[in-house]
C-alpha positions in Angstrom: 101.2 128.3 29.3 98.8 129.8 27.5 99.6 133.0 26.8 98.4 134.6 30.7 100.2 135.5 33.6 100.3 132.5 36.2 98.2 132.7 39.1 99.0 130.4 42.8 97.0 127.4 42.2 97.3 126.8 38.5 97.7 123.5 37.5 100.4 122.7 35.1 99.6 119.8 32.5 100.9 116.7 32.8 103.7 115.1 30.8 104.3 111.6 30.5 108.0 110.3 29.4 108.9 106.4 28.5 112.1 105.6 30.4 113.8 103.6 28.2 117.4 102.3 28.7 118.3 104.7 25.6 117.0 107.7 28.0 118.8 106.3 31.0 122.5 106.0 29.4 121.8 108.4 26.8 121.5 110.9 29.8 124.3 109.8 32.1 126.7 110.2 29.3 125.6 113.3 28.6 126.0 114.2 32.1 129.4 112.6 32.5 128.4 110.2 35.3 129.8 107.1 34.2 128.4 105.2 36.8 127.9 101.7 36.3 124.3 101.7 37.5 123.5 103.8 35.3 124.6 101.8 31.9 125.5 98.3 33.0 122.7 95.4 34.1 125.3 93.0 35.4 127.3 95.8 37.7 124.0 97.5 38.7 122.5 93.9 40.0 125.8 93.4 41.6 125.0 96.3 43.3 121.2 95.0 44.4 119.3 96.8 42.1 117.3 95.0 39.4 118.1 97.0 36.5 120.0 99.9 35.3 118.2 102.9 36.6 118.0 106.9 35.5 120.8 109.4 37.8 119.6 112.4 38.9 121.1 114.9 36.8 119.0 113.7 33.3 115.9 114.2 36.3 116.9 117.2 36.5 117.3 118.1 33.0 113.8 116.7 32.5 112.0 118.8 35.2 113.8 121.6 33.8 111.8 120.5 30.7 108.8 120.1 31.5 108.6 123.7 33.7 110.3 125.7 30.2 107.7 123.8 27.8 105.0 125.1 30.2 106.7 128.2 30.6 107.5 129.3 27.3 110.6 130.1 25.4 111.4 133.4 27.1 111.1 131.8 30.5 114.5 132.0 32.5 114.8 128.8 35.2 116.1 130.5 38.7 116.5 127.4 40.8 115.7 123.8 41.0 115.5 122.0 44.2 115.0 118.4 44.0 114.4 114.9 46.1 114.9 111.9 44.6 112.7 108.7 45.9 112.1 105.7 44.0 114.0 104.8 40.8 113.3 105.2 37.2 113.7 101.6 35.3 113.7 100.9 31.9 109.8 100.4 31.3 108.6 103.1 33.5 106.7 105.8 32.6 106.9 108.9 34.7 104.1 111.1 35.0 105.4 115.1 35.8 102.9 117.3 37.4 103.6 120.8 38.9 101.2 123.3 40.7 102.2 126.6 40.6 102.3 127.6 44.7 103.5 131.5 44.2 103.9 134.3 42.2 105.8 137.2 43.0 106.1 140.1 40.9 107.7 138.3 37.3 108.9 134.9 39.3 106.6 131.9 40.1 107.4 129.2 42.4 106.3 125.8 41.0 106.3 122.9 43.2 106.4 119.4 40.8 106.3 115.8 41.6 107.3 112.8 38.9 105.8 109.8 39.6 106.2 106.3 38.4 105.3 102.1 38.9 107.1 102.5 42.3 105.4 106.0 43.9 107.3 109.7 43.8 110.8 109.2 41.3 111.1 113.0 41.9 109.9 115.9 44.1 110.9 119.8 44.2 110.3 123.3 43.7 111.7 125.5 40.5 111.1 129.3 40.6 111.2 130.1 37.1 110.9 133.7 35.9 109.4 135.4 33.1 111.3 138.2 31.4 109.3 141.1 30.6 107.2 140.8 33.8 106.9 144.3 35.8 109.9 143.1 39.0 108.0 142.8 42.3 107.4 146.5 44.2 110.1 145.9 46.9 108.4 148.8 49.1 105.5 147.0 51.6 101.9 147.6 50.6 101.1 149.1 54.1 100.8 152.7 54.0 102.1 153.2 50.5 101.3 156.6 48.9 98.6 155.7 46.6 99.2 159.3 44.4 
């Protein structure tokens, strides 16, 4: 972010990560799912897929990423909610994006889609907030005494 307060509409920039099978069993074992799509070929094809592919929790880790770089260091994450679709292989290259779709007092809702080869790998909404940022006036606007 660059420095301003976010506004509905703004347009995050985009960040482009390789998925390479590094990424993909680097991140389940950091994320203790020691499934075997997610680190072996052989048991993954088994399985019908054609490859190893990435398990939602290192997805997770990297919207998480991408909204905190845009963010800022200060930036707190409130909630993630996301989809998964298609896969990430070794080879892709997902493409994050995020539009910021409202701000509330010191929270913005960001709504961000990853996309690879195959269409959407990863759709949601985060809420990060921004500590320092006056809280949102919980009294309604209507007839507030204007002193």
């Amino acid at each position: 972010m660059t420095g301003t307060s976010p506004r509905a509409g703004d347009e995050l920039p985009p960040l482009r990560i390789p998925i390479t099978r590094t990424l993909i069993v680097a991140g389940a074992i950091a994320t203790r799912d020691y499934q075997d799509v997610h680190h072996d070929v052989e048991l993954a094809k088994e399985k019908g897929s054609p490859d190893i592919f990435m398990n939602i929790l290192t997805t997770n880790g990297l919207v998480g990423r991408y909204i905190t770089e845009w963010a800022g260091p200060t930036a707190r994450l409130r909630q993630v909610r996301i989809r998964l679709g298609a896969p990430n292989y070794p080879g892709d290259e997902m493409t994050l994006t995020g539009t910021v779709t409202a701000v509330r007092g010191g929270t913005a809702e960001v709504a961000v889609t990853g996309r690879n080869r195959l269409g959407a790998h990863v759709t949601g909404t985060v809420t990060v907030e921004f500590p320092g940022a006056p809280p949102p006036d919980p009294r309604p606007s209507i007839g507030r005494d204007r002193g």
